[in-house]
C-alpha positions as CSV (number, residue, x, y, z in Angstrom):
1,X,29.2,14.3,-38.0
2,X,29.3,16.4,-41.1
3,X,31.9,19.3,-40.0
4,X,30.5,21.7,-42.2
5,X,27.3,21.8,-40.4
6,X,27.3,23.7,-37.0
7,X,26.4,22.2,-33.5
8,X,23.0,23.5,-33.0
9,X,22.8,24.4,-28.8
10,X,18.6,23.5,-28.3
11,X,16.7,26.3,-26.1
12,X,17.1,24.6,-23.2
13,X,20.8,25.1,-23.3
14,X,22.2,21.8,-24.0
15,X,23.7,20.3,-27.5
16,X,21.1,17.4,-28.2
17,X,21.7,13.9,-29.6
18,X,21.0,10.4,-30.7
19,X,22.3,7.1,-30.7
20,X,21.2,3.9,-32.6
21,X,21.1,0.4,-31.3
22,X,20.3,-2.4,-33.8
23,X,21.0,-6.1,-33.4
24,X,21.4,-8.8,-35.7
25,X,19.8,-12.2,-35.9
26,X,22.2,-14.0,-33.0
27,X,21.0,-11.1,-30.8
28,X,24.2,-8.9,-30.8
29,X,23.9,-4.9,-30.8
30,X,26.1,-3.3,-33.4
31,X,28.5,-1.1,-31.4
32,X,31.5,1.0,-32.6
33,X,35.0,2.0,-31.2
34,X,35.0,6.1,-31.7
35,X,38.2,7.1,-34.2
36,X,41.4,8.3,-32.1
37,X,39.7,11.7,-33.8
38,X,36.7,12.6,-32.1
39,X,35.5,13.1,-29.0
40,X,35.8,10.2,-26.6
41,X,38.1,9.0,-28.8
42,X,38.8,4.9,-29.1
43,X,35.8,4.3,-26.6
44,X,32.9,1.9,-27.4
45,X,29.3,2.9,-28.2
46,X,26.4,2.5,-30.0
47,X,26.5,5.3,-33.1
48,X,25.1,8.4,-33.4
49,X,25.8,12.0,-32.9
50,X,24.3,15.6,-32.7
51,X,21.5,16.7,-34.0
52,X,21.5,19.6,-36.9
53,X,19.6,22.6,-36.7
54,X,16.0,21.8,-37.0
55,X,16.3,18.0,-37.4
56,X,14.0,15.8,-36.4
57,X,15.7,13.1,-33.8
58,X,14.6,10.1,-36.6
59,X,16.1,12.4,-39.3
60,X,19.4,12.2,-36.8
61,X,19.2,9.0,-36.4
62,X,19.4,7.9,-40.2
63,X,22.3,10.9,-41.0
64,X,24.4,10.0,-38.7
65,X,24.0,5.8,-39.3
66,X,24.6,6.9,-42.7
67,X,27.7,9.0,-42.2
68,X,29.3,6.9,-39.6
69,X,28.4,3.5,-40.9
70,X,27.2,4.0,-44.7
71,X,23.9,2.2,-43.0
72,X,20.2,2.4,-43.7
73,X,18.1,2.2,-41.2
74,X,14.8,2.3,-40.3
75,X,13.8,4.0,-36.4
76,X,11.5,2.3,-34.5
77,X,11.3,3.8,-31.4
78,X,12.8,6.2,-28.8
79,X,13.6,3.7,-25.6
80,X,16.2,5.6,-23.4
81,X,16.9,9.5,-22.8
82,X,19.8,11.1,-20.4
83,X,20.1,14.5,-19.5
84,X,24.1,15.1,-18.9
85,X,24.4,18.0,-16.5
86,X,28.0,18.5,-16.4
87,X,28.2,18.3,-20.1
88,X,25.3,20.2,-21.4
89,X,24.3,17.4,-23.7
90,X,21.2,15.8,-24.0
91,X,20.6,12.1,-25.3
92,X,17.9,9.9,-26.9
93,X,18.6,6.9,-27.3
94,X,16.9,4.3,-30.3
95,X,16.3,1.2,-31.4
96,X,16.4,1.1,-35.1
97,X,16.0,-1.8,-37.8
98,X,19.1,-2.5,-39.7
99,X,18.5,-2.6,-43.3
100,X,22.4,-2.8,-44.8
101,X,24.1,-5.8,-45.4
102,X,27.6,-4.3,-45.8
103,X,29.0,-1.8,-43.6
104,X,31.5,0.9,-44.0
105,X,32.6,2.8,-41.4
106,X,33.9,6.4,-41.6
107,X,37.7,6.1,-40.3
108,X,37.6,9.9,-39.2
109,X,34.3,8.8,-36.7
110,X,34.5,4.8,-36.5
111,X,37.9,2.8,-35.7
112,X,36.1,-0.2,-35.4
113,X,32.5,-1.9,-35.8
114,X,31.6,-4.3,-33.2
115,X,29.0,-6.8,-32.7
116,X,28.4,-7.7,-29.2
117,X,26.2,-8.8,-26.7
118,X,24.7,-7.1,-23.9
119,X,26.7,-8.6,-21.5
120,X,29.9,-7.9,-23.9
121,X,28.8,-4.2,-24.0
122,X,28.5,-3.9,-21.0
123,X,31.6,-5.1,-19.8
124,X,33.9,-4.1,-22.2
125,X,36.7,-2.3,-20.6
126,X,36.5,0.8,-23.7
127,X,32.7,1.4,-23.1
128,X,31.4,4.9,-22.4
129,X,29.6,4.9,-19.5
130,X,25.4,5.0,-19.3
131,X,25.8,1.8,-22.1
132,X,24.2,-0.3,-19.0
133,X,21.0,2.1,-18.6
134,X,20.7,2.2,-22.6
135,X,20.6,-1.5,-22.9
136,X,18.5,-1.7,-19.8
137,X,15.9,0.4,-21.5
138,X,16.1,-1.7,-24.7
139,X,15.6,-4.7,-22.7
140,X,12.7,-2.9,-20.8
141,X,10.9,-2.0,-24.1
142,X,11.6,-5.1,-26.3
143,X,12.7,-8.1,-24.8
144,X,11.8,-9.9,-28.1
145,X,14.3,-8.4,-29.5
146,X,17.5,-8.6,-26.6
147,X,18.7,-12.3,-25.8
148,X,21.1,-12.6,-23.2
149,X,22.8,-15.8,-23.0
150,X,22.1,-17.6,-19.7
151,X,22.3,-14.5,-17.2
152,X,19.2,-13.0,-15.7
153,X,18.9,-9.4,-16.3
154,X,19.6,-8.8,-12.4
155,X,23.0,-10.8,-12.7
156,X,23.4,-9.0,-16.0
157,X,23.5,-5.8,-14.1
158,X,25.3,-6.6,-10.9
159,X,27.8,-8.4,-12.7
160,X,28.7,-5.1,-14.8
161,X,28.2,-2.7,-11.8
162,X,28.3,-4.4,-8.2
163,X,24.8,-3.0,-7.7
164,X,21.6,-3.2,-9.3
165,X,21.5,0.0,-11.9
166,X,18.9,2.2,-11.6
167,X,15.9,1.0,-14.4
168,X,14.3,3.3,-16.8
């Protein structure tokens, strides 16, 4: 995130965002580890961040893959949104088409860049948590696109959670 550009709170009260999944050709989703800087710091997610002003979510969602990850991207499609009452925040989540061959993350945003696959995401100790619903939604929406190894979605999901998660 830019600090010289202001959290803009939306009229419903909440600070609303994006963040970006992309996968490559083995079928792995690009994930980060957060910089010890920034909120949730050294967690694992997918990128993305606030939306400015009167930015469109797609406009968000190449900024902030181009300041975290000096990425171009392409959006496709909106797939996932959460509502975080206890945080006033708002989420959309997106898959996106990865168009950079090099990456280069941001060290005050991105500690790391991982590639990972849904079951790795999932069940990595460092992820934030509504990753499972995210991917769940991706999977839901375009199951051309998400390979998971030998697991079934269902075992995907109870393996991560103990219980089947709630689909989108």
């Amino acid at each position: 995130m830019n600090p010289n550009l202001e959290r803009t709170i939306q009229p419903d009260g909440h600070l609303h965002g994006v963040i970006v999944a992309c996968q490559d050709q083995a079928g792995r989703w690009l994930l980060i580890r957060r910089s010890a800087t920034v909120p949730g710091p050294l967690r694992v997610c997918f990128p993305g961040g606030g939306i400015n002003g009167e930015e469109t979510q797609t406009e968000a969602v190449v900024r902030e893959m181009r300041e975290e990850l000096a990425a171009e991207v392409l959006p496709v499609r909106c797939v996932w949104h959460h509502r975080f009452e206890e945080r006033a925040i708002t989420l959309w989540g997106w898959l996106a088409k990865l168009h950079s061959v090099t990456l280069s993350p941001d060290p005050d945003e991105v500690d790391e860049i991982l590639w990972l696959t849904a079951h790795e995401a999932i069940n990595h100790p460092d992820v934030l948590p509504h990753t499972d619903e995210f991917i769940a939604a991706l999977q839901q929406v375009s199951p051309f696109f998400f390979k998971v190894s030998n697991l079934t979605w269902r075992e995907l999901i109870e393996n991560r959670s103990g219980r089947l998660a709630r689909r989108i």
